[in-house]
Steps between C-alpha positions, in 0.01 A plus 500: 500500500842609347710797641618742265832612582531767744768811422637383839759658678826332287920548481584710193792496285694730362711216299417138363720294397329203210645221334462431156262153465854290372737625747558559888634801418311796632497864346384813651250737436224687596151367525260593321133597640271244592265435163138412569355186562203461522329154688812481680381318829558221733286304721367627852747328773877509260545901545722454786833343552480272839825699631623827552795612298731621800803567315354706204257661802857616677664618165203724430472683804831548524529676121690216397475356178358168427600222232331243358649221364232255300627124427315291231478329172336625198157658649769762713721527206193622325465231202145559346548864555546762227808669613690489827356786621167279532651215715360510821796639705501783294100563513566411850792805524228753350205362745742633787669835353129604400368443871804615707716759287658641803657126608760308296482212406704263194348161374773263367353204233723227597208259266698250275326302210434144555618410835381288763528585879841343551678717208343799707661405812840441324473862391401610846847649611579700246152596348365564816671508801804667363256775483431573843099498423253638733246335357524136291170417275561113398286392192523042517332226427365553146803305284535215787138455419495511091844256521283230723717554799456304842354726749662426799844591402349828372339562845882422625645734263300782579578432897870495418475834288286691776695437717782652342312825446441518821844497627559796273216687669290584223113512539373198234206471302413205326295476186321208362491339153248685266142378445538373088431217264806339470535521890209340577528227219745365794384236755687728779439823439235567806763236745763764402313815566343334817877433584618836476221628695568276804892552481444871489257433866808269642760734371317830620532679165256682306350378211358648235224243322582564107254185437184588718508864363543377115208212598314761595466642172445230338267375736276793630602791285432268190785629298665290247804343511653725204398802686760457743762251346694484180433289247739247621216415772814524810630813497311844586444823320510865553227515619486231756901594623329831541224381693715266773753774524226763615334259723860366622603878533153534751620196729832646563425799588238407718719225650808774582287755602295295737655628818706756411282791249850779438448848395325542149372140556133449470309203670382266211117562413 
């Protein structure tokens, strides 16, 4: 059984901000529509986040804006895609504007090429804290796992770097390495996305499960690999950064509109 996504009740922008794939820095602009795409599912049981989003839930019903600040390596930056505007922050920024147009929201792609989850969290201060986010979506675990890292300091790592989001008061989403060749040519590729899962339980952070959805395909919707990845067999396409950014788009706004549904907010269907 897969569930389609739902045009659920979700924050809308009325600026993105997107980083080119070789550089942190972000530009602005204004999303485009949401382009069709079709099989775009995920698996009964992964279109919900665990948690609530309280702080984005409090911003909303108070007409405040909301930011997003998204942390990552190449698969945020958008490598694979054909132009910026296809990374999946930016789909992500057009998911929301689309659903909510009456709610702003901005989407800041903070995704460097290459690095590993320490380099993130060295970056933390000014890429993402410095920006007083309402909302943090943290993209690790994919590079640790091509390099042949040692899990447990990862698991370490990504304790360390919650924590610090925390303190800054930002609701956090994590996201898991992508479901690909060259990621599962590696010996720990299912210990690090069973890692992330059970740090994300101890932490009490959402996470959003990149690698069961992409399985999934694979698996049940019996879609080639170079449907939904470039020919580099790591990184995604448009398609696919389209796909996770609708679905994404779905759990967020179901997650911040659980308790609290403001004026010209629909309950997700």
């Amino acid at each position: 059984m897969t569930l389609p996504f739902r045009p659920s009740a979700v924050l809308a922008a009325s600026l993105f901000l997107v980083a080119l794939p070789q550089s942190i820095r972000a530009q602005e602009s204004v999303p485009d529509a949401p382009a069709p795409l079709a099989g775009c599912s995920a698996p009964a049981g992964l279109g919900r986040f665990v948690n609530p989003l309280p702080r984005t839930a409090r911003r909303l019903a108070a007409g405040l804006p909301v930011k997003i600040v998204a942390i990552g390596s190449s698969s945020t930056a958008g490598a694979g895609a054909s132009s910026p505007a296809h990374s999946y922050p930016s789909r992500l920024a057009a998911e929301l504007a689309a659903a909510f147009p009456h709610a702003s929201i901005s989407v800041l792609n903070q995704g460097v090429n290459g690095e590993v989850t320490r380099d993130m969290i060295a970056r933390f201060d000014t890429a993402v804290i410095a920006e007083n986010p309402d909302v943090v979506i943290w993209q690790v675990g994919t590079n640790s796992v091509l390099r042949d890292q040692p899990l447990q300091p990862a698991a370490a790592l990504i304790h360390d770097g919650l924590a610090r989001l925390k303190r800054a008061g930002a609701d956090i989403i994590l996201i898991d390495p992508q479901f690909a060749p060259k990621v599962l040519a590696k010996p720990d590729a299912d210990g690090m996305v069973d890692l992330i899962a059970l740090t994300a339980k101890k932490e009490n952070v959402n996470l959003f499960r990149r690698f069961a959805v992409m399985r999934h395909w694979y698996q049940h919707e019996r879609m080639p690999f170079e449907r939904f990845l470039s020919p580099d067999e790591l990184h995604l396409n448009d398609w696919s950064y389209g796909c996770l950014a609708r679905l994404l788009a779905g759990d967020i706004a179901e997650a911040a509109t659980r308790s609290t549904l403001t004026a010209g907010v629909h309950a997700p269907r």
